[in-house]
mmCIF file of the C-alpha atoms, coordinates in Angstrom:
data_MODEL
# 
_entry.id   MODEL 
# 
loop_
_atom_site.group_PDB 
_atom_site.id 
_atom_site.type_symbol 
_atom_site.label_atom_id 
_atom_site.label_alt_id 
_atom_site.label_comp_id 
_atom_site.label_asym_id 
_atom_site.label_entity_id 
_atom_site.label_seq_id 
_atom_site.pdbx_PDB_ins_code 
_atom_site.Cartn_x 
_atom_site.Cartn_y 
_atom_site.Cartn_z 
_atom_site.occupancy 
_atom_site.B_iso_or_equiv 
_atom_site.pdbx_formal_charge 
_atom_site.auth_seq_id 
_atom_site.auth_comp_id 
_atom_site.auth_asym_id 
_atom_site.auth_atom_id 
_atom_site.pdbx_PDB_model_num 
ATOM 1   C CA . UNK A 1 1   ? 24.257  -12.509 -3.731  1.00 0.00 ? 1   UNK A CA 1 
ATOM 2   C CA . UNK A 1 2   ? 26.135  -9.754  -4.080  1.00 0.00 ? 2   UNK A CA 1 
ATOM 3   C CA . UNK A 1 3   ? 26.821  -7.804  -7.771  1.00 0.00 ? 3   UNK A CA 1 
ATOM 4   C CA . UNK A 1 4   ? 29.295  -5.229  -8.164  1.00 0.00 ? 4   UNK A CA 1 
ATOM 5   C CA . UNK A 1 5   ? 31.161  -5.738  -5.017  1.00 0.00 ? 5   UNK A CA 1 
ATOM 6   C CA . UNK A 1 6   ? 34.282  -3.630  -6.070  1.00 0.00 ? 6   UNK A CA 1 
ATOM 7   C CA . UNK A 1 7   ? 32.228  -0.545  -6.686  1.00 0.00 ? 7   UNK A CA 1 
ATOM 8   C CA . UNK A 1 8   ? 30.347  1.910   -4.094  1.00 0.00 ? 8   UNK A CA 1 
ATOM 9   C CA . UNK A 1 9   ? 27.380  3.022   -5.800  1.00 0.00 ? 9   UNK A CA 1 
ATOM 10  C CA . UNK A 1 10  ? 25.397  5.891   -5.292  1.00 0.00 ? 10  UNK A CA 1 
ATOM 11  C CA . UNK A 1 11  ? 21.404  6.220   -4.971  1.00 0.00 ? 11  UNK A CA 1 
ATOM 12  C CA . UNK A 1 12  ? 21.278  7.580   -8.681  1.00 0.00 ? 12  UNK A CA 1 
ATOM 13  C CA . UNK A 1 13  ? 23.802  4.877   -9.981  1.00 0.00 ? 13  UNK A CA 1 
ATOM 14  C CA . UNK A 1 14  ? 21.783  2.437   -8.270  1.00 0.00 ? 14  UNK A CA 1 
ATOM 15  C CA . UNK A 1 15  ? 18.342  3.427   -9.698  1.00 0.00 ? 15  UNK A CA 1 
ATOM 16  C CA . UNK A 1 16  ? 19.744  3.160   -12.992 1.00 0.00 ? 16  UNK A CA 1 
ATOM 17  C CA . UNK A 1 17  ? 21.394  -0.108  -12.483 1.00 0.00 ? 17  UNK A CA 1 
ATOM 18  C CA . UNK A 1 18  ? 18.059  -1.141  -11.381 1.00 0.00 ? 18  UNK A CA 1 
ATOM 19  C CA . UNK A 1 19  ? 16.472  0.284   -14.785 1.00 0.00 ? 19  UNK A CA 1 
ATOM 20  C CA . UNK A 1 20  ? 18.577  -1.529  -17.548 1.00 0.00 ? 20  UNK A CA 1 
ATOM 21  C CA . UNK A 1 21  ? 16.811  -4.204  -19.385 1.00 0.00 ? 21  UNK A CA 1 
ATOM 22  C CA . UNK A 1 22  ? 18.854  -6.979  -18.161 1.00 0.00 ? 22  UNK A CA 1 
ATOM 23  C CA . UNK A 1 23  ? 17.576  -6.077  -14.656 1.00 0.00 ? 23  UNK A CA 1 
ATOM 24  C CA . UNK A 1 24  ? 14.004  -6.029  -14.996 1.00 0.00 ? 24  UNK A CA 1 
ATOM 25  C CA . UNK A 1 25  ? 12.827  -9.470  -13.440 1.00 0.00 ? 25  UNK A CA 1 
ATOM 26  C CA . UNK A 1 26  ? 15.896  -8.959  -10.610 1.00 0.00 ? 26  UNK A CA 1 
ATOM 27  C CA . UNK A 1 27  ? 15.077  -7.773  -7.003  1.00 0.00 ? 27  UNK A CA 1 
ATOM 28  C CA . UNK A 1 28  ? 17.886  -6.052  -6.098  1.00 0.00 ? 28  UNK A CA 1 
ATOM 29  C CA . UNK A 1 29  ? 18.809  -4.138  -2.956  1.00 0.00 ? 29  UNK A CA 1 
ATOM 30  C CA . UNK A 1 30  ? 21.216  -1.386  -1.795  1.00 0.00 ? 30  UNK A CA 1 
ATOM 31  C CA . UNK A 1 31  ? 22.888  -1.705  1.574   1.00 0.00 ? 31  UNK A CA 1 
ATOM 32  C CA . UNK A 1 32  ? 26.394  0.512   2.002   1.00 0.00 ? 32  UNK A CA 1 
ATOM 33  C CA . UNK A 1 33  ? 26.791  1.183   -0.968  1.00 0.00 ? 33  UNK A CA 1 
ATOM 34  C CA . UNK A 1 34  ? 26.830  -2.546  -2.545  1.00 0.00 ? 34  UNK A CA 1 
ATOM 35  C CA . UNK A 1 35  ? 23.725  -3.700  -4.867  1.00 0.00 ? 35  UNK A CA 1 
ATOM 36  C CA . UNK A 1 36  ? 22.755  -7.013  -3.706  1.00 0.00 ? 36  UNK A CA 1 
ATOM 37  C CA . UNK A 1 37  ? 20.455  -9.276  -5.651  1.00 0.00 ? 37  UNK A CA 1 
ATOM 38  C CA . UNK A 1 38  ? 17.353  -10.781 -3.595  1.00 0.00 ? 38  UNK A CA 1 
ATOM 39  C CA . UNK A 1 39  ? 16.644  -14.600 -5.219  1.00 0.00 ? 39  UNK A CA 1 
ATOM 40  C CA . UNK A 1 40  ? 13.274  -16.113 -3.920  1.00 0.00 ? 40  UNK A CA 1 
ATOM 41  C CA . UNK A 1 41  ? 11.973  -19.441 -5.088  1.00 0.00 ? 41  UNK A CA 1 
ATOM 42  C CA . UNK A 1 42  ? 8.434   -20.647 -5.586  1.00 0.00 ? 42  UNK A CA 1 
ATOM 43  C CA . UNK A 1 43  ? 8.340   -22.198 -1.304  1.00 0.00 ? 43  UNK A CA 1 
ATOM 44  C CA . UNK A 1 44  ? 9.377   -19.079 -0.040  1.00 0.00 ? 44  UNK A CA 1 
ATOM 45  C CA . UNK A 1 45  ? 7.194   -16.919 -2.040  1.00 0.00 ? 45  UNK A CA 1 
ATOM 46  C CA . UNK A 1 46  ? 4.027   -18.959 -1.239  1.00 0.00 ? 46  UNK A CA 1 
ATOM 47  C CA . UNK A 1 47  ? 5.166   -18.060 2.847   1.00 0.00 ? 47  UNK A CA 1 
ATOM 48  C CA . UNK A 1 48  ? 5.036   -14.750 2.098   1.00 0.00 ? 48  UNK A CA 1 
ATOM 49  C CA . UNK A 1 49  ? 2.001   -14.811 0.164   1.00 0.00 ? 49  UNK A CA 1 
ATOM 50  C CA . UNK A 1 50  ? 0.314   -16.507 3.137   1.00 0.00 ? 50  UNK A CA 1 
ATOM 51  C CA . UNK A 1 51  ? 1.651   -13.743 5.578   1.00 0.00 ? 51  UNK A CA 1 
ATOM 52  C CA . UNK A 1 52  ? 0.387   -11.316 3.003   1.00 0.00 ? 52  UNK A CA 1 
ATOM 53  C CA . UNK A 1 53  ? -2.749  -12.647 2.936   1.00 0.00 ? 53  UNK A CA 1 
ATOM 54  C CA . UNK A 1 54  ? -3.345  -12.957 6.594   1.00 0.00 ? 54  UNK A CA 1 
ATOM 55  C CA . UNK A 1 55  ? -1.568  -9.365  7.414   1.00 0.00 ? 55  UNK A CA 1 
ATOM 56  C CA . UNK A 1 56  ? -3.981  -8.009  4.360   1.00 0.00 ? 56  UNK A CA 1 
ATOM 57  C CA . UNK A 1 57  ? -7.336  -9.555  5.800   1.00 0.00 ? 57  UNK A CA 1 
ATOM 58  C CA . UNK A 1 58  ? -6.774  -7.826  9.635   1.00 0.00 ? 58  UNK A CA 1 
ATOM 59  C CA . UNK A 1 59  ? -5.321  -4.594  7.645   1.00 0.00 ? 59  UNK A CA 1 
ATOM 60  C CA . UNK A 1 60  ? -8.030  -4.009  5.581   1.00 0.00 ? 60  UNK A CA 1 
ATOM 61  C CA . UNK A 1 61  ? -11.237 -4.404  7.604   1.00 0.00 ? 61  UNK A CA 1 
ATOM 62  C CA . UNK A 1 62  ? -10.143 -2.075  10.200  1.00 0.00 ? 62  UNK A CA 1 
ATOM 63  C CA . UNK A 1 63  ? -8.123  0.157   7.710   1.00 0.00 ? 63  UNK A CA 1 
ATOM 64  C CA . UNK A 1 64  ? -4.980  0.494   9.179   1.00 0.00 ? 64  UNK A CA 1 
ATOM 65  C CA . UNK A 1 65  ? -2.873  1.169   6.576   1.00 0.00 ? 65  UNK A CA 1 
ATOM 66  C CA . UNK A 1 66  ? -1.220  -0.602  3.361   1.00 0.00 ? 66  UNK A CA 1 
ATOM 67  C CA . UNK A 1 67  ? 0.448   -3.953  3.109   1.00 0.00 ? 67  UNK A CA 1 
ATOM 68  C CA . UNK A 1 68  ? 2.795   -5.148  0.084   1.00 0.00 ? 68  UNK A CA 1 
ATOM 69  C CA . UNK A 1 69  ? 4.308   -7.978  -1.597  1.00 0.00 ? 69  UNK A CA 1 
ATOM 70  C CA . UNK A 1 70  ? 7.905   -8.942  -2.718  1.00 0.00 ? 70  UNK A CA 1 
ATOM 71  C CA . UNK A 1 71  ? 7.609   -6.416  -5.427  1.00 0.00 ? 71  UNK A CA 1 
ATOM 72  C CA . UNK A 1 72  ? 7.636   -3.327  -3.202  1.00 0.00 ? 72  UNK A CA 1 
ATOM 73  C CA . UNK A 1 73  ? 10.500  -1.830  -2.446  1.00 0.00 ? 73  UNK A CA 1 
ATOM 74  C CA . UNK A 1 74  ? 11.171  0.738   0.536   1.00 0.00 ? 74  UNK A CA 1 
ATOM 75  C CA . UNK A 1 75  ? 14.120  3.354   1.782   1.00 0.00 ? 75  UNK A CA 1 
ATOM 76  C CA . UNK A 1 76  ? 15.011  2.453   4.781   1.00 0.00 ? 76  UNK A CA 1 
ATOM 77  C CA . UNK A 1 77  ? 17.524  4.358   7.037   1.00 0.00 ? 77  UNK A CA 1 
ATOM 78  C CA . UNK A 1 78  ? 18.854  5.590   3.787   1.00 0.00 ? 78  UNK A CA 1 
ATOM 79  C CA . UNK A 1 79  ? 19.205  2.072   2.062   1.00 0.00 ? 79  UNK A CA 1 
ATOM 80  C CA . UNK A 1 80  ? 17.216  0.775   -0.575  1.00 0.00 ? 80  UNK A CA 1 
ATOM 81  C CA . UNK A 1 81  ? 15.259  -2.933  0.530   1.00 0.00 ? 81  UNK A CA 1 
ATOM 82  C CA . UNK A 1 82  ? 13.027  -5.097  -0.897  1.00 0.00 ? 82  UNK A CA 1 
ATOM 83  C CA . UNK A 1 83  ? 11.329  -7.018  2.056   1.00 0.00 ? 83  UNK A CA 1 
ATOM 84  C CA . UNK A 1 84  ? 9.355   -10.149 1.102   1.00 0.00 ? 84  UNK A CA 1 
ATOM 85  C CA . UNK A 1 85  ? 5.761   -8.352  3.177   1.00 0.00 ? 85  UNK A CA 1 
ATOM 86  C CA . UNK A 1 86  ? 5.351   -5.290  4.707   1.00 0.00 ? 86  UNK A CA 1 
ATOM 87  C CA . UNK A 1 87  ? 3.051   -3.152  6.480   1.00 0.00 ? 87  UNK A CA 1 
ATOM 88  C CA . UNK A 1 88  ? 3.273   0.384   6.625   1.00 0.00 ? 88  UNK A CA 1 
ATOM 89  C CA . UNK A 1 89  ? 0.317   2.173   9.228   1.00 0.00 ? 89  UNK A CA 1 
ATOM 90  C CA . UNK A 1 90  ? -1.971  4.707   7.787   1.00 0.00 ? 90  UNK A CA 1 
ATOM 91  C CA . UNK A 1 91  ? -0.987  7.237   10.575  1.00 0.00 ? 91  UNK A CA 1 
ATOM 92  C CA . UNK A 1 92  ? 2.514   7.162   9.023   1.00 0.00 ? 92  UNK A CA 1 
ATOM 93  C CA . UNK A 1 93  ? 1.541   7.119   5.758   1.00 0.00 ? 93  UNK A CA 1 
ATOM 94  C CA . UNK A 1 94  ? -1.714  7.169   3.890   1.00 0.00 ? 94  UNK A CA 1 
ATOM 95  C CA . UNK A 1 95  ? -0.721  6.465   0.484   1.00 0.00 ? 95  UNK A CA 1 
ATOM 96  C CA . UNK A 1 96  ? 2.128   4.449   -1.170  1.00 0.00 ? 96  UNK A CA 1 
ATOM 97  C CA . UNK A 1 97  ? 4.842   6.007   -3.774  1.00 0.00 ? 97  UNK A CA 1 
ATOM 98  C CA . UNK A 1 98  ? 3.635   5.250   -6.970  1.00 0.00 ? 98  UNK A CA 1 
ATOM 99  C CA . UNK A 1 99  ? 6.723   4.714   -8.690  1.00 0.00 ? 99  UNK A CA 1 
ATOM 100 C CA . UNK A 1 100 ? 10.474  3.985   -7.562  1.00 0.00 ? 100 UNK A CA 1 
ATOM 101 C CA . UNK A 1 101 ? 11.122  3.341   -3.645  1.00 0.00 ? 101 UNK A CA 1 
ATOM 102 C CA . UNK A 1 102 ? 8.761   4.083   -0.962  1.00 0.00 ? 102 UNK A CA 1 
ATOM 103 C CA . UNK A 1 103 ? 10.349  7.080   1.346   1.00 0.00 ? 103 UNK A CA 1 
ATOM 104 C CA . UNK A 1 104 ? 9.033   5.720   4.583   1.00 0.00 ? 104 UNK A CA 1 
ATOM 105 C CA . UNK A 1 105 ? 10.389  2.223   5.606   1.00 0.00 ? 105 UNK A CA 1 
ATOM 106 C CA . UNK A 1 106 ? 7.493   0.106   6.773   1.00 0.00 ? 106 UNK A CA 1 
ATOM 107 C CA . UNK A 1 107 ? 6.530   -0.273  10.094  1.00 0.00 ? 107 UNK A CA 1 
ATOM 108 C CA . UNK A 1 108 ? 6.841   -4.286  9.685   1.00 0.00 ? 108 UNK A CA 1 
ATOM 109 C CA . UNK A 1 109 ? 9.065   -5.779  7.190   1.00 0.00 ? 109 UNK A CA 1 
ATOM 110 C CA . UNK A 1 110 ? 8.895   -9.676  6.725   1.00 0.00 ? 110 UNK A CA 1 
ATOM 111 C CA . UNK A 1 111 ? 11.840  -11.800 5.336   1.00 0.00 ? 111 UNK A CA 1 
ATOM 112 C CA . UNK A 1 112 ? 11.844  -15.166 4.183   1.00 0.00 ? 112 UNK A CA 1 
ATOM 113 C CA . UNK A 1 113 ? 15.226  -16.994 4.194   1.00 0.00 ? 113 UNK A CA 1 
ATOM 114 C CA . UNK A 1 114 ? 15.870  -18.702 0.912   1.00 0.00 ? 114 UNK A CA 1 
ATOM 115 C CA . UNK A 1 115 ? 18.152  -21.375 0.441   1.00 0.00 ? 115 UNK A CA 1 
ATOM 116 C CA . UNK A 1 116 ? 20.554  -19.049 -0.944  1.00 0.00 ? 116 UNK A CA 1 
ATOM 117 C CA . UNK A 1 117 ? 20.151  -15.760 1.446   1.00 0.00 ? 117 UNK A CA 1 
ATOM 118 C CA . UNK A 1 118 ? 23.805  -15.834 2.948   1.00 0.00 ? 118 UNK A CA 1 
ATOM 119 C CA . UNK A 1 119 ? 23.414  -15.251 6.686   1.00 0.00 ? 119 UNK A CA 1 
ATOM 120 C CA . UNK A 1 120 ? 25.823  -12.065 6.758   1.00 0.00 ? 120 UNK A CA 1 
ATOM 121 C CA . UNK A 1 121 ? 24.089  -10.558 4.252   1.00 0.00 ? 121 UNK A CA 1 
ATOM 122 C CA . UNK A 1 122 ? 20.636  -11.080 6.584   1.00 0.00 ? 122 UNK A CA 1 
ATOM 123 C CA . UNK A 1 123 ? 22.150  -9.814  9.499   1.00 0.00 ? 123 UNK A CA 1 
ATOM 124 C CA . UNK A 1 124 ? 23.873  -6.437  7.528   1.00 0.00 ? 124 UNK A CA 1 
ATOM 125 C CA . UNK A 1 125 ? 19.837  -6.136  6.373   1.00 0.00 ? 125 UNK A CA 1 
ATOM 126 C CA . UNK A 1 126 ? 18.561  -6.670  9.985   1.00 0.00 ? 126 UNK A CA 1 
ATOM 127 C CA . UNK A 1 127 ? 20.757  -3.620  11.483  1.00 0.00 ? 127 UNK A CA 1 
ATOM 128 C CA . UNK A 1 128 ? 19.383  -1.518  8.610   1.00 0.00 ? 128 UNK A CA 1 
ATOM 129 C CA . UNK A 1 129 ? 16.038  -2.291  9.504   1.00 0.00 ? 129 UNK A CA 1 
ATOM 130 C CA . UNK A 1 130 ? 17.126  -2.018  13.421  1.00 0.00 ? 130 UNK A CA 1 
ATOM 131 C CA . UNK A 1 131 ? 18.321  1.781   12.659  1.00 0.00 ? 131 UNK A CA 1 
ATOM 132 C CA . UNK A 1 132 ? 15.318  2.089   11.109  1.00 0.00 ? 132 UNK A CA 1 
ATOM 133 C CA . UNK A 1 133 ? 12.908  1.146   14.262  1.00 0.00 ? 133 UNK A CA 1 
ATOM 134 C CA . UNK A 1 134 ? 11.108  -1.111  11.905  1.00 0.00 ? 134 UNK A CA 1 
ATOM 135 C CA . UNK A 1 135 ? 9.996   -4.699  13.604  1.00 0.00 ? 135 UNK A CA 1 
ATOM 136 C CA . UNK A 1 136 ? 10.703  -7.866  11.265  1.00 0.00 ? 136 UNK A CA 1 
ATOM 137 C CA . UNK A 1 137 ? 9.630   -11.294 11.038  1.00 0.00 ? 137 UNK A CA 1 
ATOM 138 C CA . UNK A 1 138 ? 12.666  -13.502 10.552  1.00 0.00 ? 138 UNK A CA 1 
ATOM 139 C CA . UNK A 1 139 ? 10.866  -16.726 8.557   1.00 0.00 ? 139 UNK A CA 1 
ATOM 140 C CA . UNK A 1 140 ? 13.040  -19.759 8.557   1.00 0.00 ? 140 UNK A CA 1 
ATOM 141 C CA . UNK A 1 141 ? 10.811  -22.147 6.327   1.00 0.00 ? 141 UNK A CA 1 
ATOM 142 C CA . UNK A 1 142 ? 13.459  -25.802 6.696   1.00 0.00 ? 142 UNK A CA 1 
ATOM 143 C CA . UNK A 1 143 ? 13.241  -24.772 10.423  1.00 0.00 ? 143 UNK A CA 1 
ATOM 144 C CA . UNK A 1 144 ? 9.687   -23.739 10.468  1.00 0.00 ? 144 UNK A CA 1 
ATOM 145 C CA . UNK A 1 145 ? 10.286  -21.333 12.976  1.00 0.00 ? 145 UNK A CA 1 
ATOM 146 C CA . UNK A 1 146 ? 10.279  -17.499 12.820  1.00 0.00 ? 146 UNK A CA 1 
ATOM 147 C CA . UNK A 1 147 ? 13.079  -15.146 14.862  1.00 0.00 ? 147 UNK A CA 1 
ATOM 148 C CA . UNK A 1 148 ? 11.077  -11.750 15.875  1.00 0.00 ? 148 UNK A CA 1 
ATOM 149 C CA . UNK A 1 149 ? 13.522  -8.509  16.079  1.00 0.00 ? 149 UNK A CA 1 
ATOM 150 C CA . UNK A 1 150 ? 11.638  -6.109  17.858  1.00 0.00 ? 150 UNK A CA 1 
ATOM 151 C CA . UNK A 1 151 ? 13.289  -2.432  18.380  1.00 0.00 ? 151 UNK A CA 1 
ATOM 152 C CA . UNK A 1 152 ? 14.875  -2.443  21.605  1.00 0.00 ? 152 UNK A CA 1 
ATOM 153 C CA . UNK A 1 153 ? 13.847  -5.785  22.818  1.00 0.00 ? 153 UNK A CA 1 
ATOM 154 C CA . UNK A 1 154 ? 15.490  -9.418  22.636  1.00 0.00 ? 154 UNK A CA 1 
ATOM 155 C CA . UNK A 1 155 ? 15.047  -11.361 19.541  1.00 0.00 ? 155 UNK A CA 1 
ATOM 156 C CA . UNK A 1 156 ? 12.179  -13.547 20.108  1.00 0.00 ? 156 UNK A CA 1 
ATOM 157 C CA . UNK A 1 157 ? 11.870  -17.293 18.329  1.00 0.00 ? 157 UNK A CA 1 
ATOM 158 C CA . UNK A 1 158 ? 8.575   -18.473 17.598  1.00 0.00 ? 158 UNK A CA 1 
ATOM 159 C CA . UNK A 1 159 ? 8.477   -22.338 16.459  1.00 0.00 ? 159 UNK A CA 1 
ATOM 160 C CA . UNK A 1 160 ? 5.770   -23.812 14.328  1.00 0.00 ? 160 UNK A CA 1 
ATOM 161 C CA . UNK A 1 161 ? 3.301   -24.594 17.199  1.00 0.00 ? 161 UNK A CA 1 
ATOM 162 C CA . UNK A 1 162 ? 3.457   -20.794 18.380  1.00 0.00 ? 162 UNK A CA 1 
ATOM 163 C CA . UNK A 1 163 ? 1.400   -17.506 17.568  1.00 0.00 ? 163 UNK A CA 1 
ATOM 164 C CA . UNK A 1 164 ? 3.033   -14.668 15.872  1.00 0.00 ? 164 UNK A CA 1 
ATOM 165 C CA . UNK A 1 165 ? 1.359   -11.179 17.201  1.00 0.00 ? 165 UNK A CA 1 
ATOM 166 C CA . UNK A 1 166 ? 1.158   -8.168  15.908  1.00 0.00 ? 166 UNK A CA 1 
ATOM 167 C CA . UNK A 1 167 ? 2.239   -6.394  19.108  1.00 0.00 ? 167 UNK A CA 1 
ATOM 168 C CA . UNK A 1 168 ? 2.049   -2.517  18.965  1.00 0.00 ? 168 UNK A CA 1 
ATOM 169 C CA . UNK A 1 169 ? 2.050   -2.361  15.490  1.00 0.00 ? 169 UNK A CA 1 
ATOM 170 C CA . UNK A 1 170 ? -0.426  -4.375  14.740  1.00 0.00 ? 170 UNK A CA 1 
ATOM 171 C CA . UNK A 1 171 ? -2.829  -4.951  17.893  1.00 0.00 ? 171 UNK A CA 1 
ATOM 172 C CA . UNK A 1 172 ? -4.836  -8.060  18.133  1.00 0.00 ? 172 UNK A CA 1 
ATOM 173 C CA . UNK A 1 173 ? -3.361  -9.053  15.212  1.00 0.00 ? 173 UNK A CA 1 
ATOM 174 C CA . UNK A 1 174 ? -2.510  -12.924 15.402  1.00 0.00 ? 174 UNK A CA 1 
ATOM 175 C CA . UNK A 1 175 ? -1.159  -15.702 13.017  1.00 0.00 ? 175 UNK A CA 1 
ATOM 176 C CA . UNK A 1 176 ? -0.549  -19.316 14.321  1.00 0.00 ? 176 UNK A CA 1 
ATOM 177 C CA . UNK A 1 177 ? 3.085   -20.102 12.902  1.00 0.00 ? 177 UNK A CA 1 
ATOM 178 C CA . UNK A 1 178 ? 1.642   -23.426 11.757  1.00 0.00 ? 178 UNK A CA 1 
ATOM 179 C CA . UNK A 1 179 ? -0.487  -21.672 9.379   1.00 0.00 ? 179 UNK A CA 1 
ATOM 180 C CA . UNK A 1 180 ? 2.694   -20.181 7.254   1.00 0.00 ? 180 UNK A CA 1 
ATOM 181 C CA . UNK A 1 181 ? 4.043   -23.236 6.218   1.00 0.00 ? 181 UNK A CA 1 
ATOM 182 C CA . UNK A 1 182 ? 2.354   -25.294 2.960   1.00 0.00 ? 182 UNK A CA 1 
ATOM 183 C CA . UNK A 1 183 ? 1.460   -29.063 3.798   1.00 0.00 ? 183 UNK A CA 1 
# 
């Protein structure tokens, strides 16, 4: 939802927006200037913990680089997101920031549509990430079905009894779609 729709803000008005005490359990975004709150829910987070934990697992044995949660927040093509998983490759970058947003969008950034995510705003966060070059996982969790947005390819729609793959970014990398979604 968006806060503060009248005003532009700037990266240093945003950061401390994103500091004052009434803020502190909020995930907020910046995209164009607007600061855009990011609501999950218990069913959405539990996806993304799955993801996490399956994108963590491959990552880590063959140590490829860093993955993150919900609470990690990234600049990407000059906006500020908060994608529900990520990975960023070691090659690109061997350690995360430490504090504030991380200066190198991930390589794979992983969204999970809550019931409240308003499709426009997705899609104004999907051409971000597209500037960006960064692939993203689409999850749909009522549809059980994922929409893959690959740079320079054709958005790709994996249903519940298909594989996501980690394609360049993540060779060999593999996750039945099935496995995602909670009994």
């Amino acid at each position: 939802m968006a806060l503060e729709k009248q005003k532009i803000y700037t990266d240093d008005e945003f950061d401390a927006f994103v500091r004052l005490p009434e803020n502190a359990d909020k995930r907020l975004e910046l995209i164009d200037g607007e600061i855009i709150e990011v609501p999950s829910n218990p069913y959405s987070s539990e996806i993304a913990a799955l993801i996490i934990f399956a994108l963590l697992s491959f990552v880590r044995s063959r140590k490829l680089g860093r993955v993150t949660g919900e609470g990690a927040d990234y600049q990407v093509a000059g906006r500020k997101l908060s994608p529900d998983a990520a990975f960023v490759s070691a090659a690109r970058q061997e350690q995360l920031a430490r504090e504030g947003y991380n200066p190198i969008a991930p390589d794979l950034a992983v969204e999970v549509v809550s019931p409240t995510d308003r499709q426009p705003e997705i899609r104004r966060k999907l051409a971000v990430y597209a500037e960006d070059g960064v692939l993203v996982w689409l999850v749909y969790p009522e549809q059980k079905r994922v929409e893959i947005y690959a740079p320079d390819q054709p958005v790709e729609i994996v249903f519940e009894d298909g594989t996501l793959s980690g394609g360049q970014i993540l060779p060999g990398f593999t996750l039945p779609v099935t496995d995602i979604f909670p009994a």
